[in-house]
C-alpha positions as CSV (number, residue, x, y, z in Angstrom):
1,X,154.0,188.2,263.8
2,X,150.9,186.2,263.3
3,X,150.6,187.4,259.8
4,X,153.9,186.2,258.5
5,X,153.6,182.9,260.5
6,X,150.3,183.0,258.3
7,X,152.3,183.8,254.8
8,X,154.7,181.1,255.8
9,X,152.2,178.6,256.3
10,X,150.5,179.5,253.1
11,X,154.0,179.2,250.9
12,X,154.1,175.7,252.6
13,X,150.6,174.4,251.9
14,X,151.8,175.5,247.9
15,X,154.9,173.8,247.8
16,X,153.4,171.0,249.1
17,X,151.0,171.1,246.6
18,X,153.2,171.6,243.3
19,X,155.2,169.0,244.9
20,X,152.4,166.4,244.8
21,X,151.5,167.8,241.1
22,X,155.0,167.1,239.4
23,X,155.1,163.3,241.4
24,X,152.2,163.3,239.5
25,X,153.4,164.1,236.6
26,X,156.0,161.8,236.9
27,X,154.2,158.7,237.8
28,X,155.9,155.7,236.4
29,X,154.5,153.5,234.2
30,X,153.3,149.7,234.7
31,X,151.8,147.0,233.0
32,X,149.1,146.1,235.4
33,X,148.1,142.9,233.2
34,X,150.2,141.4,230.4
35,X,148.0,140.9,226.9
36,X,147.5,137.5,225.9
37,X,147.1,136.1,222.2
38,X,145.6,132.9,220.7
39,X,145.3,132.1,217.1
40,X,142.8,129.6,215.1
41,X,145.3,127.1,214.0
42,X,149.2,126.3,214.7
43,X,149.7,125.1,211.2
44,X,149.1,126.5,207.7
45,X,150.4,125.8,204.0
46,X,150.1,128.4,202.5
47,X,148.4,128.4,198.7
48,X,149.0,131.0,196.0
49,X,145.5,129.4,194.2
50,X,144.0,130.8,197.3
51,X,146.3,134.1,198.0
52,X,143.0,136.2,198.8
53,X,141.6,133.6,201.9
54,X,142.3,134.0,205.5
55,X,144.8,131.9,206.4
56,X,145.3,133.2,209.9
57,X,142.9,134.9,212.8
58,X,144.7,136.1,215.7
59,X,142.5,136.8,218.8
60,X,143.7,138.9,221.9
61,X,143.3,141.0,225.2
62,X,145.2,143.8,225.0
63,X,147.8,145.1,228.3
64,X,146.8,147.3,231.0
65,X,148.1,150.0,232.8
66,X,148.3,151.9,235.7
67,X,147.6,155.1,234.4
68,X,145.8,155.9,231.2
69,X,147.9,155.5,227.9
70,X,147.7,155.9,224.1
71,X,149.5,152.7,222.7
72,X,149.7,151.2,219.7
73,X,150.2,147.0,218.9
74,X,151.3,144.7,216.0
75,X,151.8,141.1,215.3
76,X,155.4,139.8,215.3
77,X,156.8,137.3,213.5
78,X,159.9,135.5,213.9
79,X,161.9,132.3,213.2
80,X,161.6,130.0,216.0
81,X,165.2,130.3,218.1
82,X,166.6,133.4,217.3
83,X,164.3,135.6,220.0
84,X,162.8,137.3,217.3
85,X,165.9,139.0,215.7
86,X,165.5,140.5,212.4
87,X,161.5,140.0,212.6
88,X,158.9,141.2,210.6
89,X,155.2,142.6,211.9
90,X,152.0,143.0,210.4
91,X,150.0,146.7,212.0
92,X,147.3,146.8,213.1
93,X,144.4,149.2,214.5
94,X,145.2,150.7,218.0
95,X,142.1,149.5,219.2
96,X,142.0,146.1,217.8
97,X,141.8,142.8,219.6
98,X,141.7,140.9,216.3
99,X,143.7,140.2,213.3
100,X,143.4,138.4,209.9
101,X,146.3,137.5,207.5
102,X,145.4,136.0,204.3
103,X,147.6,133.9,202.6
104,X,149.2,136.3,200.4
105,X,149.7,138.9,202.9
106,X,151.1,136.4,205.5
107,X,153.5,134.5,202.3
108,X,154.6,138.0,202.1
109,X,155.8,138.2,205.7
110,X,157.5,134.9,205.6
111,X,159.4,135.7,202.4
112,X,160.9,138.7,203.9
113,X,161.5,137.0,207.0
114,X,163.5,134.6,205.4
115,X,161.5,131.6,205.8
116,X,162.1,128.7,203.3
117,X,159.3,128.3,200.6
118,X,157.9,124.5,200.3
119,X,159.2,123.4,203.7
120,X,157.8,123.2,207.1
121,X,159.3,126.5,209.1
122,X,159.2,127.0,212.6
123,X,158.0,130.3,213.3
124,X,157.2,132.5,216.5
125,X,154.4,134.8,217.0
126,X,153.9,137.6,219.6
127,X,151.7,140.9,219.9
128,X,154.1,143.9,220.6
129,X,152.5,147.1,222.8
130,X,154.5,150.2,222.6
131,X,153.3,153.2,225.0
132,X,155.6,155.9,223.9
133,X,159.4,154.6,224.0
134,X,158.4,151.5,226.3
135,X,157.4,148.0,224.7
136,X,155.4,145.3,226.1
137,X,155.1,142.0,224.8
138,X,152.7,139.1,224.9
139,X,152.9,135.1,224.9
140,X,154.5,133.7,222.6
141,X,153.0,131.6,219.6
142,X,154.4,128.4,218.2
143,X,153.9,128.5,214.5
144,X,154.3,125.6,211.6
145,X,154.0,127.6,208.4
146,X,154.9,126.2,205.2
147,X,155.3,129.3,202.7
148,X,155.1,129.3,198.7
149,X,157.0,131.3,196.0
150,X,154.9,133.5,194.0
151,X,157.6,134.2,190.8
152,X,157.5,137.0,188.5
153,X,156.3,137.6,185.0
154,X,159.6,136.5,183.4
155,X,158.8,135.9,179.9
156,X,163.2,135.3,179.0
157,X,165.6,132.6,178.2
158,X,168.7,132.7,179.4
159,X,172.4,131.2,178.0
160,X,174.9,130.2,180.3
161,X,178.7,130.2,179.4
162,X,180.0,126.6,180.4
163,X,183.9,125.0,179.5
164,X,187.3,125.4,180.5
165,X,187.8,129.2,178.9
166,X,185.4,130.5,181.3
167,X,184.8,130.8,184.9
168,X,182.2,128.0,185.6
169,X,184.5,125.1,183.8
170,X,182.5,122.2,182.5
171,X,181.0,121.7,185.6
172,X,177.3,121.5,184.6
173,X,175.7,121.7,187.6
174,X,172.7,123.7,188.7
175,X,174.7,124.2,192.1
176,X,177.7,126.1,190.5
177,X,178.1,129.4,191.5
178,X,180.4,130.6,188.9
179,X,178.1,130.0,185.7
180,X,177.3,133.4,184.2
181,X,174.5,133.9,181.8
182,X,175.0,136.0,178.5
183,X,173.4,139.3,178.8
184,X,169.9,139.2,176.8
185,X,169.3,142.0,174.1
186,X,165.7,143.0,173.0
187,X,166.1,141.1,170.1
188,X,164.7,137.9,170.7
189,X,167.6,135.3,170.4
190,X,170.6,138.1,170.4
191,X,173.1,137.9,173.5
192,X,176.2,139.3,174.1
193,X,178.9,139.0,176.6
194,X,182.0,141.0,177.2
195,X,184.9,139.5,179.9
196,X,187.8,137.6,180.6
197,X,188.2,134.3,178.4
198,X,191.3,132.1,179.3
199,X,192.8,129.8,176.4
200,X,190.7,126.9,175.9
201,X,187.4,126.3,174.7
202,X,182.8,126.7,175.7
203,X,179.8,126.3,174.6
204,X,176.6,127.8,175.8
205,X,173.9,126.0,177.8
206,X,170.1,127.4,178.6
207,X,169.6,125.8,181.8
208,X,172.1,124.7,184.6
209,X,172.0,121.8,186.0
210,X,171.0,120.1,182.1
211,X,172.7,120.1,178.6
212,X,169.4,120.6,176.9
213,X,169.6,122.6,175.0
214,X,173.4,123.3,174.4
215,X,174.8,125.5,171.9
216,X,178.4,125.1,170.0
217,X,179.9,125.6,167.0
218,X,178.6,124.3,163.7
219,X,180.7,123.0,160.5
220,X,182.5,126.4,160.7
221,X,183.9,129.0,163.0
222,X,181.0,131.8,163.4
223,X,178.3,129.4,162.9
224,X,176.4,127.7,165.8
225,X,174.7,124.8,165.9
226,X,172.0,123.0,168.8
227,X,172.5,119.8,170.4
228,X,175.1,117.2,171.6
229,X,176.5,117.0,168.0
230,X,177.8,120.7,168.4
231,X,181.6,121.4,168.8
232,X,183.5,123.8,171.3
233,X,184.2,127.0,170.6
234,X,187.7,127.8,171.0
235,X,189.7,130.3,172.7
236,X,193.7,130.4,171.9
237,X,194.3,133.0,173.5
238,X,193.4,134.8,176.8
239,X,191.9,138.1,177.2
240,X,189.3,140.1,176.9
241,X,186.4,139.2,174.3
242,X,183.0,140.5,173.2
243,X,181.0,137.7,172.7
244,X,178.2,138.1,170.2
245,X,175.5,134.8,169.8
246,X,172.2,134.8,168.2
247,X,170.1,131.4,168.3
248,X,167.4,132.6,165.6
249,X,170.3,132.9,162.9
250,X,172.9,130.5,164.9
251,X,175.6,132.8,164.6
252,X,178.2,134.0,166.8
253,X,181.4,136.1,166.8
254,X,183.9,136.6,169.6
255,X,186.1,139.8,169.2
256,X,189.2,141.0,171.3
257,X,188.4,144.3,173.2
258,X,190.3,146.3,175.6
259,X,190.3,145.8,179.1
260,X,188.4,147.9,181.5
261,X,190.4,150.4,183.4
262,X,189.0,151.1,186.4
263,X,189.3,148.0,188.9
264,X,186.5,148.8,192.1
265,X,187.3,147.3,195.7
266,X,183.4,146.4,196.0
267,X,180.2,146.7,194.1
268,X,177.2,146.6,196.2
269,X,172.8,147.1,195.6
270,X,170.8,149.8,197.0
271,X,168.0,150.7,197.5
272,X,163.9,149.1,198.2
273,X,164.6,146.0,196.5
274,X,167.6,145.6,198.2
275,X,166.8,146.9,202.0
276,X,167.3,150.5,202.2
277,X,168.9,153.4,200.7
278,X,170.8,153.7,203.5
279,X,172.2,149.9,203.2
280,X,174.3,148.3,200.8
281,X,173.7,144.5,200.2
282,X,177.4,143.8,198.8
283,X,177.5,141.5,195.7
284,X,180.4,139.3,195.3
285,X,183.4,139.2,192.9
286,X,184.6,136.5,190.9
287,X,188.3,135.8,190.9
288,X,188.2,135.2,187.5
289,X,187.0,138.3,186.2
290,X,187.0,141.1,188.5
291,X,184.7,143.2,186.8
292,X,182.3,140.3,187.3
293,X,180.1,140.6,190.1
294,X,177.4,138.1,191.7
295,X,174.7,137.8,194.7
296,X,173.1,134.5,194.1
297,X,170.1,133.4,195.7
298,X,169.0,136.6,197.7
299,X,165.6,137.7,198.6
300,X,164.9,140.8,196.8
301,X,161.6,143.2,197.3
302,X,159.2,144.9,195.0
303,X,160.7,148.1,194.8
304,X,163.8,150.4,193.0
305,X,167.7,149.7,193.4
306,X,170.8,150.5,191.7
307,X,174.6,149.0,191.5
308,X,177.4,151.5,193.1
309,X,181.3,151.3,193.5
310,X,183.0,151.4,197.1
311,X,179.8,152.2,199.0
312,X,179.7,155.5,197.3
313,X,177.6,157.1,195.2
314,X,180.3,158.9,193.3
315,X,179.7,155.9,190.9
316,X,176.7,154.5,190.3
317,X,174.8,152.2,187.6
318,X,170.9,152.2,186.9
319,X,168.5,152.1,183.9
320,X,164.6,151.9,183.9
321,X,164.4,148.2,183.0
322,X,163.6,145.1,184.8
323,X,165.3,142.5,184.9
324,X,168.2,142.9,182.4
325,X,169.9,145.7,180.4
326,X,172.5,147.6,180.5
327,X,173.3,150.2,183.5
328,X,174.7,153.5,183.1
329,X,176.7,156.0,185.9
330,X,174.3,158.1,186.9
331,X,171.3,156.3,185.3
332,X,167.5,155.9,186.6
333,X,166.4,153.3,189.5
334,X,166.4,149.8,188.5
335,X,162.5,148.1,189.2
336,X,161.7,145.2,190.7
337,X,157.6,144.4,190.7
338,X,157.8,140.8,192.6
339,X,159.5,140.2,195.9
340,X,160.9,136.8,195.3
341,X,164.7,135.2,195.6
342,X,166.9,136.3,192.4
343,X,170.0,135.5,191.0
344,X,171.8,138.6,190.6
345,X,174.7,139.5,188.0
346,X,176.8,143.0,187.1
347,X,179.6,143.3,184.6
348,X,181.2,147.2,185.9
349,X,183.3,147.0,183.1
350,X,180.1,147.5,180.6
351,X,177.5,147.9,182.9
352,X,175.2,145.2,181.6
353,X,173.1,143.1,184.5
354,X,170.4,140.4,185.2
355,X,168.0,139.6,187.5
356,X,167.2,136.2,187.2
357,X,164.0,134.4,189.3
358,X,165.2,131.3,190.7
359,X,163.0,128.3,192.1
């Protein structure tokens, strides 16, 4: 009897003792001590003359716990008001309790955030703790950052269809959304556009918002000339047209063609440049043309994209050129080597795009 009341009593003492091992093992997590963050300045312009000087030293004491923990911090960065949806964040070292941004690096960071380049933005600032699945967060920094734009190598002039036989009217403003640019060739001064003309009469224009220069037609049909004195070129009949103009030899010829016969529901970008290969950023069609498509003013990254039909890639456009050129199905990445805002324009019907830089 006394020896099983002694095996009980030693099963006993053991479950007690796993017991105490998995409340162990279970201990919940705390943060004993929020970390706190302070930075040098509250307000920065930021200077692409001086892209490789700090513009920004963060200083902090990192959380604490009630149990010991691997965790790993960044900087985050949003607009001021929108509780830090759709932020970015700069990493940094696990064991950290500093961090420098230079002006380039943190230009970079506002671009992508969205921020507005040559204007005051209001932006918050917080360090982020993350111990497995759980995040911990710090104060939050008030932030006056005034961002630049740091444009591409884009070594291209562009024409611009203007007048009543095309989408944009004679509306020349810099503003309107529905002037199209003629699709440059790699012969400098050679363009060509192919699309829906309606009966009436253009001219071409290099820069929106200006009629220098304009180009119209000279002393005969076919012939261009520059300037105000230069006539409309007219169309009598609607349809569609390829459009041939080269300002080296001021020539031009516009020829009927034959529709396109596939009409899509949407054309979207994907890829890097554009967000992810998993998102499409969807361009928008004209209701002019509907093989015309157009995503104006949109933050695009350094990366690779291409154009595809009905968020599928059962059709898809690329080529290896930046910029402009002309996309095929099935055809490489498109590159992009500057984040920056673009203008953005794709004819499905023949494939040809650009990628404009816009101030």
């Amino acid at each position: 009897m006394k020896k099983f009341f002694k095996i009980c009593m030693v099963l006993a003492i053991g479950f007690l003792i796993i017991s105490c091992e998995k409340d162990e093992d279970q201990a919940i997590l705390n943060e004993t001590a929020a970390s706190k963050m302070t930075v040098d300045k509250n307000t920065v312009v930021l200077n692409k003359d001086t892209e490789s000087e700090t513009a920004l030293n963060f200083t902090w004491t990192k959380s604490s716990f009630n149990i010991p923990v691997v965790s790993s911090q960044l900087i985050e960065f949003g607009i001021k008001g929108t509780g830090f949806k759709n932020s970015v964040t700069f990493s940094l070292d696990n064991n950290a309790v500093t961090g420098t941004l230079t002006h380039a690096g943190l230009n970079a960071l506002m671009l992508n955030l969205g921020a507005k380049t040559g204007q005051v933005n209001q932006i918050e600032s917080r360090l982020q703790t993350s111990v497995g699945a759980a995040v911990f967060y710090s104060n939050v920094l008030d932030l006056n950052i005034t961002p630049y734009q740091k444009g591409p190598v884009y070594a291209f002039t562009d024409l611009y269809l203007i007048g009543n036989a095309t989408a944009g009217g004679w509306t020349n403003d810099a503003t309107n959304a529905k002037l199209y640019p003629l699709q440059k060739t790699v012969t400098a001064g050679s363009y060509t556009y192919t699309g829906f003309f309606t009966t009436g009469a253009f001219k071409l224009i290099k820069t929106p918002g200006t009629w220098d220069t304009q180009y119209g037609m000279g002393g005969s049909a076919g012939t261009l000339v520059a300037g105000g004195g230069s006539g409309d070129i007219s169309v009598a009949t609607a349809g569609y047209y390829k459009l041939t103009v080269n300002t080296v030899a001021l020539t031009y010829t516009l020829v009927p063609v034959t529709p396109p016969a596939v009409t899509y529901t949407s054309i979207s970008m994907i890829g890097t440049a554009s967000g992810t290969w998993n998102t499409d950023l969807d361009m928008e069609q004209s209701t002019f043309d509907a093989h015309v498509w157009v995503k104006k003013n949109v933050m695009l990254n350094a990366g690779e994209f291409k154009f595809r039909a009905n968020h599928a890639w059962a059709t898809s456009w690329g080529v290896a050129q930046e910029f402009f050129g002309t996309a095929v199905i099935g055809g490489a990445n498109i590159p992009l080597g500057t984040t920056y805002h673009y203008d953005v324009y794709f004819n499905d019907g023949t494939g040809e795009f650009s990628v404009v830089p816009i101030n």
